[in-house]
C-alpha positions as CSV (number, residue, x, y, z in Angstrom):
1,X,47.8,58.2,-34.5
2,X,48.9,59.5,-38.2
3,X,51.1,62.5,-37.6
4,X,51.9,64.7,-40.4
5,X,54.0,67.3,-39.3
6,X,56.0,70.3,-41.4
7,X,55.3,71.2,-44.8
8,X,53.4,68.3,-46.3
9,X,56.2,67.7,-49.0
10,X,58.6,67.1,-46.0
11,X,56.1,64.8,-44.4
12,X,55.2,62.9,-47.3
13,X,58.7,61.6,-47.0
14,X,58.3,59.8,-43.8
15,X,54.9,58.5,-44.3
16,X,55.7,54.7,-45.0
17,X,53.3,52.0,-44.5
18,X,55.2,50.6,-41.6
19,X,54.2,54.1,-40.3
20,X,50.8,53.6,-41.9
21,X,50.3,50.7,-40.0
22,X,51.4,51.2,-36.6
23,X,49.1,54.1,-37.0
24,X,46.0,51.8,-37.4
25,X,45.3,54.0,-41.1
26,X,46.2,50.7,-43.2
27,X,43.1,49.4,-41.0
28,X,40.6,52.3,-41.8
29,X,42.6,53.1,-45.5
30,X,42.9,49.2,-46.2
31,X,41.5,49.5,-49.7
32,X,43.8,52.8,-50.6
33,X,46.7,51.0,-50.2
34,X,45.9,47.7,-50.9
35,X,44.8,46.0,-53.8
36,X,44.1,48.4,-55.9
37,X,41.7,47.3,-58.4
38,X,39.1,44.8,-58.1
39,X,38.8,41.0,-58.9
40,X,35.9,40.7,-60.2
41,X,34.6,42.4,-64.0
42,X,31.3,44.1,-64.5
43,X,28.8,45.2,-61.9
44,X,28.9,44.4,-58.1
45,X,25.8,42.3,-57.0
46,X,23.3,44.4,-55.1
47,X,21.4,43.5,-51.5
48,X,18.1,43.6,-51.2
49,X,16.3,45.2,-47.8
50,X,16.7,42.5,-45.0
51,X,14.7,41.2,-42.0
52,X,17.9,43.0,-40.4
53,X,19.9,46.1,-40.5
54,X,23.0,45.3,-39.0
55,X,24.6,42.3,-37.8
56,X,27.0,41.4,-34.7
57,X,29.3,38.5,-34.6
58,X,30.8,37.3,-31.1
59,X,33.3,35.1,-31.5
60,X,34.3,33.5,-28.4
61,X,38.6,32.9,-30.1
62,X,39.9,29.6,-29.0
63,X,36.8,27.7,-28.7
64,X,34.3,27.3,-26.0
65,X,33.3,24.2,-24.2
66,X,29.6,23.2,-25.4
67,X,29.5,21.3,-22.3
68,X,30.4,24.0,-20.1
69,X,28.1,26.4,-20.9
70,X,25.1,25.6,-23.4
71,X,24.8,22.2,-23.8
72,X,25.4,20.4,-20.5
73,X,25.7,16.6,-19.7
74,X,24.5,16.5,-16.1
75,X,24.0,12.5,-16.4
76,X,26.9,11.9,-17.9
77,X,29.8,10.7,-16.1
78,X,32.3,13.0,-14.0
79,X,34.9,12.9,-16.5
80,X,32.4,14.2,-18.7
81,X,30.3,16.0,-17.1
82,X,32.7,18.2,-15.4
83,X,32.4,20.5,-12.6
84,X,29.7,23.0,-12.7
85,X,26.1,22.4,-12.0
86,X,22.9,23.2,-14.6
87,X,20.4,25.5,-13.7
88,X,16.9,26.0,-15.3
89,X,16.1,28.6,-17.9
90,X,13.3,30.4,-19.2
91,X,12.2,27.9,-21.9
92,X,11.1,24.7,-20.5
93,X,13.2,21.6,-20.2
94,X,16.3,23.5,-21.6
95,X,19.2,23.8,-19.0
96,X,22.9,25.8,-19.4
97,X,26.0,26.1,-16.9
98,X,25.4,27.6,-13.6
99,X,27.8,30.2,-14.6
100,X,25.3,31.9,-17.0
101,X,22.2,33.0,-14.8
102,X,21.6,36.3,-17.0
103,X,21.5,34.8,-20.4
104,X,19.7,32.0,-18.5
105,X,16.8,34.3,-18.7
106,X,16.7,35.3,-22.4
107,X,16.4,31.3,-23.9
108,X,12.8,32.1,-24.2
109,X,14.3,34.8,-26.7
110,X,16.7,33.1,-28.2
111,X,17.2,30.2,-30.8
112,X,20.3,28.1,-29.5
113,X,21.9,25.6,-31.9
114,X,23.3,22.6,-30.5
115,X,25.1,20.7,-33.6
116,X,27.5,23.2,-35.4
117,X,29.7,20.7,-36.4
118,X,33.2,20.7,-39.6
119,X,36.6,19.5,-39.7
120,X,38.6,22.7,-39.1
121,X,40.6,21.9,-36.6
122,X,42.2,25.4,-36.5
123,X,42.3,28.7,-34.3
124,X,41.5,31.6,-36.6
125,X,38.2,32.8,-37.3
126,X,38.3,32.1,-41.0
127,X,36.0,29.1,-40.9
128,X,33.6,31.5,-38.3
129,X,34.1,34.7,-40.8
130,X,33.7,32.8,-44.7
131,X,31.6,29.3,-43.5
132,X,35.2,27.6,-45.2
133,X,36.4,24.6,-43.8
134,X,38.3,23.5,-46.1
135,X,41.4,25.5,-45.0
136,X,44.8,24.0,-43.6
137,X,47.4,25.1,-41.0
138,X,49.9,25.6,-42.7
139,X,48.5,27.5,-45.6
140,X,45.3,29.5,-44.2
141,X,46.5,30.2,-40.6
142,X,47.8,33.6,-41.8
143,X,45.9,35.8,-43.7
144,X,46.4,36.1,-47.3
145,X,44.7,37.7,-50.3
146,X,43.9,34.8,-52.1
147,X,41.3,33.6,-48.8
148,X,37.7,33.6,-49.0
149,X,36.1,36.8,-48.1
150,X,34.3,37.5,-44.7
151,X,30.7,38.1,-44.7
152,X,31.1,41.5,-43.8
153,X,33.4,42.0,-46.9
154,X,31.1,40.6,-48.8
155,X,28.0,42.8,-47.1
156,X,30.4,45.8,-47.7
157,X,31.0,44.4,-51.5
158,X,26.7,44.2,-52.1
159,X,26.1,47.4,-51.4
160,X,24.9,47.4,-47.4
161,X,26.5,50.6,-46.5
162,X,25.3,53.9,-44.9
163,X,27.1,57.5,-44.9
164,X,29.0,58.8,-42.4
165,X,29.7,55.2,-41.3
166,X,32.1,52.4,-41.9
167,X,29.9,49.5,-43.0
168,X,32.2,46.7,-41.3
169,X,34.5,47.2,-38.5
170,X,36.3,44.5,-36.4
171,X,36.8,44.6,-32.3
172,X,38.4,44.9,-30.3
173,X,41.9,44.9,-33.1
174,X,43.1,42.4,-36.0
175,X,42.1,39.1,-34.8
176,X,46.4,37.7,-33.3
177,X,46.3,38.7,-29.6
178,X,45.7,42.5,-30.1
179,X,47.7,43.3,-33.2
180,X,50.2,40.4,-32.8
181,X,49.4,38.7,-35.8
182,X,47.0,38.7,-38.7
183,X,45.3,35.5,-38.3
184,X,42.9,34.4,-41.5
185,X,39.2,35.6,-41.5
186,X,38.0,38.8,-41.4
187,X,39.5,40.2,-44.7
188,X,38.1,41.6,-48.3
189,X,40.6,38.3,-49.6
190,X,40.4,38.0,-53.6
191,X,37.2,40.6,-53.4
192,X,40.0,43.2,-52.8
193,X,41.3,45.3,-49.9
194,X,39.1,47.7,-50.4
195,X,36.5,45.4,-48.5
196,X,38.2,44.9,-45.5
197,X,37.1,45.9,-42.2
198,X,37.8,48.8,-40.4
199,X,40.1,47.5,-37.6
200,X,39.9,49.1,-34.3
201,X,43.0,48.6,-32.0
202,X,43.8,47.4,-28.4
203,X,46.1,47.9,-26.0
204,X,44.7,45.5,-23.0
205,X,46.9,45.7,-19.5
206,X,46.2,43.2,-16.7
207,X,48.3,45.2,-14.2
208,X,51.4,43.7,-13.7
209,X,54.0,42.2,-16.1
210,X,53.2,38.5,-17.4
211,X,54.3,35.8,-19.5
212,X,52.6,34.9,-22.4
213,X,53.3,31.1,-22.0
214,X,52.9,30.9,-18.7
215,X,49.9,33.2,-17.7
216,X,48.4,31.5,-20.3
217,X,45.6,29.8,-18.4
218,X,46.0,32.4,-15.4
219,X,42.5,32.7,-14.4
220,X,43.1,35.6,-12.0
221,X,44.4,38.3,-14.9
222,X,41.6,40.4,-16.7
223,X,42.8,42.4,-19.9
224,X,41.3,46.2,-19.3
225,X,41.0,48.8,-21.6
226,X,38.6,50.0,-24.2
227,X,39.2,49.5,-28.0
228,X,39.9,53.1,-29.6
229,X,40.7,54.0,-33.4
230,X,43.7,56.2,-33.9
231,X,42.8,56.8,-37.5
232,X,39.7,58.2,-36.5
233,X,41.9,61.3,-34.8
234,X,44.3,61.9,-37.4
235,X,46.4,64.7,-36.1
236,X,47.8,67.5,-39.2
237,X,49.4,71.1,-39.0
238,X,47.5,74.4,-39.5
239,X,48.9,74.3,-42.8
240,X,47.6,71.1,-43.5
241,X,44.2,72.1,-42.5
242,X,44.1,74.9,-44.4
243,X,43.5,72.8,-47.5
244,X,41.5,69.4,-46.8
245,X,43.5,67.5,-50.3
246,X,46.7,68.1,-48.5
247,X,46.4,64.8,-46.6
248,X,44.8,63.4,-49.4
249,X,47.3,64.4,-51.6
250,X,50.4,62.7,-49.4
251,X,48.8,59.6,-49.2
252,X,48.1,59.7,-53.1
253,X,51.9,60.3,-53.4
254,X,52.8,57.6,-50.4
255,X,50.5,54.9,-52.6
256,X,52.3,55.8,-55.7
257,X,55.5,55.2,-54.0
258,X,54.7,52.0,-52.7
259,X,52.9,50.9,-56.4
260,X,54.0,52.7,-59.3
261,X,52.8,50.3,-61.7
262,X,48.8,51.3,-60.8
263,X,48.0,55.0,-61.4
264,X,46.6,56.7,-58.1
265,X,43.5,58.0,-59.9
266,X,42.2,54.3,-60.1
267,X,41.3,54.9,-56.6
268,X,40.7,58.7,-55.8
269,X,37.2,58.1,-55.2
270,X,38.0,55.2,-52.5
271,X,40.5,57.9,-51.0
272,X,38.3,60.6,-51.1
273,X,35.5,58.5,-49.0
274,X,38.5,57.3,-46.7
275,X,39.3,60.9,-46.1
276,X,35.4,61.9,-45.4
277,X,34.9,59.0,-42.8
278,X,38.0,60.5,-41.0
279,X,36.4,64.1,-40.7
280,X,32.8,62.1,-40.0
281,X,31.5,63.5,-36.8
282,X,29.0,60.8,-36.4
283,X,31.5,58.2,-36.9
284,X,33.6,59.7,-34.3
285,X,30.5,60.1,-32.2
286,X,29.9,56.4,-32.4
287,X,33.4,55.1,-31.5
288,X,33.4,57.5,-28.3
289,X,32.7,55.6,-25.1
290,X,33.3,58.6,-23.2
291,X,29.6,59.4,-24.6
292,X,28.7,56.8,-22.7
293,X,27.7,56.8,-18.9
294,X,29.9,55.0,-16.1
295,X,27.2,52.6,-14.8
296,X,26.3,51.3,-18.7
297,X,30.0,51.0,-19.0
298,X,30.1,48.7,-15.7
299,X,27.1,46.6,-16.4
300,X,29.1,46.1,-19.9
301,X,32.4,45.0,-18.0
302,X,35.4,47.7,-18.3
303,X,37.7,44.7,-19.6
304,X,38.6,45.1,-23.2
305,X,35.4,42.8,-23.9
306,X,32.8,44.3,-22.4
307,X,33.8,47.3,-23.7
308,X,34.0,46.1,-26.8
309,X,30.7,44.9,-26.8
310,X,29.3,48.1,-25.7
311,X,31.2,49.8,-28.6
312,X,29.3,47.3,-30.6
313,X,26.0,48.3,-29.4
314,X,26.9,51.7,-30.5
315,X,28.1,51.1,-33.3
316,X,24.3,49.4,-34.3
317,X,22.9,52.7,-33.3
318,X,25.4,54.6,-35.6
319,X,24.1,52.1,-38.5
320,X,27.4,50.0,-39.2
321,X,26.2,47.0,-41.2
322,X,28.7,44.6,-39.7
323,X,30.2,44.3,-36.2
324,X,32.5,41.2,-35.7
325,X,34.1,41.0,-32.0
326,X,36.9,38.5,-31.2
327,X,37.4,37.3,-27.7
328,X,41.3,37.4,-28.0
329,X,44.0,39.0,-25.9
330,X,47.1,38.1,-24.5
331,X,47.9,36.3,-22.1
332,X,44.7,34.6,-21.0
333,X,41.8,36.7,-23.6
334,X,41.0,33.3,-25.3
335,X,38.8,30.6,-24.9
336,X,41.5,27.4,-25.1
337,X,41.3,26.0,-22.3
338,X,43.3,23.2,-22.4
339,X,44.4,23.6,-19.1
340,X,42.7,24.8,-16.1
341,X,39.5,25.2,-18.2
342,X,36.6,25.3,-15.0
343,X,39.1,28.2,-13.1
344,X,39.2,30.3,-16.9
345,X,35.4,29.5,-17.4
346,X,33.9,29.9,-13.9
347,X,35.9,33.5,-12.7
348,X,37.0,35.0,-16.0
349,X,35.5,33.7,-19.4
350,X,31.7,33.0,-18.2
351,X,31.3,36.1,-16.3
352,X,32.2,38.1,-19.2
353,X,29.5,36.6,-21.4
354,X,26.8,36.4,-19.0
355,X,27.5,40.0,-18.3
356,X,28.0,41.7,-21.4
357,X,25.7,39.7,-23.6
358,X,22.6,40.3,-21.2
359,X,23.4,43.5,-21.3
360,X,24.0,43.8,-25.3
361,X,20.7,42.1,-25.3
362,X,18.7,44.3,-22.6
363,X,20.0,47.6,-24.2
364,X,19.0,46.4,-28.3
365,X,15.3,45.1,-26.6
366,X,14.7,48.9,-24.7
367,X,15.9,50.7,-27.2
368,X,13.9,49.0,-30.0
369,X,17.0,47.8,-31.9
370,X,15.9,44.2,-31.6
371,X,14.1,43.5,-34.5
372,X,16.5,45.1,-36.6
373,X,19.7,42.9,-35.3
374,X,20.6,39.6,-35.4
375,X,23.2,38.8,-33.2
376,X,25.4,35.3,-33.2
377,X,27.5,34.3,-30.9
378,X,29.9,30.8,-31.9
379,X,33.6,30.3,-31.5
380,X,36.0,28.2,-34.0
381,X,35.1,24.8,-32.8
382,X,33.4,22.8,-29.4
383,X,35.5,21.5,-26.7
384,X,36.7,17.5,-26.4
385,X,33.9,15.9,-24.2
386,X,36.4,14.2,-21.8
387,X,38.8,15.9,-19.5
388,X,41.9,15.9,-19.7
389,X,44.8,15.0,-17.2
390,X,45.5,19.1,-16.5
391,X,41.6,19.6,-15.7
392,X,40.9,20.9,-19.2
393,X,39.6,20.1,-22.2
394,X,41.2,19.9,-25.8
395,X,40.1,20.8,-29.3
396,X,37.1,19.3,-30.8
397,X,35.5,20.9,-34.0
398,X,32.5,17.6,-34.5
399,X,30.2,19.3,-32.3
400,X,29.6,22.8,-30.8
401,X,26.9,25.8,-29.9
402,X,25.4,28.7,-31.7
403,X,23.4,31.5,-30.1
404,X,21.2,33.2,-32.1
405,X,18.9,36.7,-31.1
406,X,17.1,39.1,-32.2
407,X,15.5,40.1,-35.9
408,X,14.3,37.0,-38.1
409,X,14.9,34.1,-35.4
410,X,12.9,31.6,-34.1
411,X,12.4,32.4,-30.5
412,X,12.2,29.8,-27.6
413,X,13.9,27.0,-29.8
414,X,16.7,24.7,-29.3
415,X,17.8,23.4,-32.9
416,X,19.7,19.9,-33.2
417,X,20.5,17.6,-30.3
418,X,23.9,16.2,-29.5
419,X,24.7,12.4,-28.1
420,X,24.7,11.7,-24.1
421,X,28.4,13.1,-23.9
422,X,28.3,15.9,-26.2
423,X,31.0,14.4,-28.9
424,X,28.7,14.3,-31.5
425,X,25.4,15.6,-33.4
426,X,22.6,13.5,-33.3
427,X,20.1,15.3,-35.5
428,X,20.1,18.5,-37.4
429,X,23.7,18.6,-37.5
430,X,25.2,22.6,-39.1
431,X,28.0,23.7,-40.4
432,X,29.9,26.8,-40.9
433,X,28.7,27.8,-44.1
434,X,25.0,27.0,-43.0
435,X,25.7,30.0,-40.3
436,X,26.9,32.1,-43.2
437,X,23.7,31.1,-44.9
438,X,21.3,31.9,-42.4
439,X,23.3,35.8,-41.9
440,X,23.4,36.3,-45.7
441,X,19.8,35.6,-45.5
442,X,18.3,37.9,-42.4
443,X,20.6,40.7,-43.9
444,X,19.7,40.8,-47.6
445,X,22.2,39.3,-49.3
446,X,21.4,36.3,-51.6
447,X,23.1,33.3,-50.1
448,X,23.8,31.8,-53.4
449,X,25.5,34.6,-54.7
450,X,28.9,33.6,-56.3
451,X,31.7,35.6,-56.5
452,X,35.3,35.8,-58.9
453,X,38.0,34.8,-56.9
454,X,41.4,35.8,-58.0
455,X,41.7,33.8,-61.6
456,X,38.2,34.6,-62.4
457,X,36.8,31.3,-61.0
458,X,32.6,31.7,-59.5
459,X,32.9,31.2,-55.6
460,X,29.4,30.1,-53.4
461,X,29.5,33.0,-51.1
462,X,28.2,30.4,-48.4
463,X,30.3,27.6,-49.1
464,X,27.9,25.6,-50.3
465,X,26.1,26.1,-46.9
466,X,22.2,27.0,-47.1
467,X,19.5,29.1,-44.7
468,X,18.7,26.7,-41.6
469,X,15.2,27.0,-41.9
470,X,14.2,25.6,-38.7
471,X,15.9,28.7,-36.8
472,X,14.0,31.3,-38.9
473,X,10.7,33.1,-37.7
């Protein structure tokens, strides 16, 4: 929470952006005391009106098995195959993992991609959130402002935004284990901080002390909690109050401290909207789960997931253009299983999905919210076809899944179809920047936009990706 106590003079002089920070209003300031003037030169691009309104991203961190859950082998041998059963769904001749009997029900809604396939052998989301997969370990794993920017960014930096709401916010923290690290992705990048998301933050408990290395694949632990924004609640003095450019002017004075060499009124009008979405009463509305009942919050899931996906729900109702959730918590919030992946999928990881999605899905369908979403769910790459010697299976970015619902999709169709042990695409194979595409295109952005990255130089937006026609409506 940002505290400013005293006379704000006296305050000023402890507000530091470590302090900023750990208070979470970096996340919701990110553009006030970031880069402080923009990349590019001349007007920014405008959207036009989408098929959809708002957009929200699951992404299952760590990389979920195809196998395991939407694109089973159940003729292929044992050590392929695995060990969970297929079960039926509501679209004809289309099987998924036992494990999923709610979401079963809603492939006769959906369109589910088979063949997302790219080189980027990598856990961050920065292939998921830009469609690049070009990046490399050891200079993209971390984020930086030179990366490509996320779609949301670039949604945020085309004009999609509504008052009274952030138009891109990230759940259930910074993508790095709940705050641990700020892994590549989900950033404004050369567009400019001013584009980044609005972070939310996490504190997850599993109820006893653990080990991160360890409890890594310790499928009994379940991180609880609900994502909350501490910026949102900023906490001042009466004297403070008294005048709303008090807190404005400390943070103009804290910026200036930490950039002399831009003047502050380059971005009064960026703090000045900062400063509003704080005092928002409908944004504070929409990031209060207390609003919501206890029975919605347990078909949801009170872990820090479910929760988060509620959140995200709400967050479509408030009108946020952009919702990105990230599957990732310590010890055992992660999808990389490369040990003891059946335990993980079939009492922790699978549950979670099945629930919350189905009931993501059956609250955006009754309230009439359906049309006017698209929701994708993916993670950074598929899942090696063979198991391994410690029952799970390793990293393997040739061929994965992609669910897609709601506005603009192609319902009841399966799109691309992989070999008889799930290593590889045989037809229709997609990438990364195809996903980015087919999002830039339901939401009303043109997907062949270009933007200046940081020398001046015209970026595809998509990465050379395009709209995958055969999943539109």
């Amino acid at each position: 929470m940002l505290t400013i106590l005293g006379h704000p003079s006296a305050a000023c002089d402890g507000l530091t952006r470590r302090a900023l920070l750990k208070a979470g209003s970096l996340s919701l300031l990110g553009g006030i005391l970031g880069p402080r003037v923009h990349a590019a030169t001349g007007p920014e691009p405008s959207a036009s009106p989408g098929r959809v309104r708002s957009v929200v991203l699951l992404d299952l961190f760590g990389g979920p098995s195809h196998i395991d859950t939407f694109d089973p082998k159940p003729d292929a041998p044992a050590e392929i195959r695995g060990e969970f059963a297929s079960i039926a769904t509501s679209l004809p001749g289309v099987r998924v993992t036992e494990h999923l009997p709610r979401l079963s029900r809603w492939l006769n809604r959906t369109c589910l991609i088979r063949t997302l396939s790219h080189p980027y052998n990598s856990h961050n989301p920065y292939a998921v959130m830009t469609g690049y997969t070009g990046g490399q370990d050891q200079r993209d794993y971390f984020s930086s402002p030179t990366n490509h920017p996320s779609m949301g960014s670039v949604c945020h930096y085309t004009g999609l935004t509504r008052p009274g709401v952030p138009p891109y916010v990230v759940l259930p923290a910074h993508p790095g284990y709940s705050d641990g690290l700020r892994r590549a992705g989900p950033y404004g990048g050369y567009l400019g901080g001013q584009y980044n998301p609005l972070f939310a933050l996490a504190d997850p408990t599993v109820g006893r002390p653990t080990n991160a290395t360890t409890d890594f694949y310790d499928h009994t632990l379940r991180p609880m909690g609900e994502p909350h924004l501490p910026s949102m609640e900023a906490a001042v003095t009466l004297d403070a109050l008294d005048r709303r450019r008090t807190l404005l002017d400390q943070i103009n004075q804290a910026a200036a401290r930490l950039d002399s060499s831009r003047p502050v009124s380059l971005m009064g009008a960026r703090q000045r909207q900062a400063f509003d979405l704080l005092q928002s009463s409908s944004a504070r509305s929409a990031f209060d789960l207390a609003l919501e009942p206890v029975a919605v919050k347990e078909r949801y899931g009170r872990d820090i997931f479910g929760s988060s996906v509620l959140l995200a729900r709400r967050l479509v109702e408030a009108g946020v253009t952009f919702i990105a959730v990230h599957t990732e918590a310590k010890p055992n919030g992660h999808w990389d299983t490369h040990e003891n992946n059946f335990n993980m999928l079939r009492h922790w990881l699978l549950p979670f999905l099945d629930r919350a999605l189905s009931a993501l899905f059956d609250d955006l369908w009754q309230r009439g919210l359906w049309d006017q979403t698209l929701i994708v769910v993916m993670g950074d790459m598929g899942r090696t076809p063979r198991i391994n010697a410690r029952a799970g299976r390793d990293h393997w970015p040739q061929c994965g899944f992609c669910l897609l619902a709601g506005g603009g999709i192609r319902t009841g169709h399966v799109h691309g179809r992989s070999d008889r042990g799930g290593g590889y695409p045989l037809e229709f194979p997609v990438t990364p920047g195809d996903i980015c595409a087919t999002i830039y295109h339901l939401i009303g952005v043109d997907p062949e936009l270009t933007v200046p990255d940081q020398t001046g130089r015209p970026v595809h937006i998509s990465q050379g990706g395009s709209p995958i026609r055969g999943v539109l409506a």
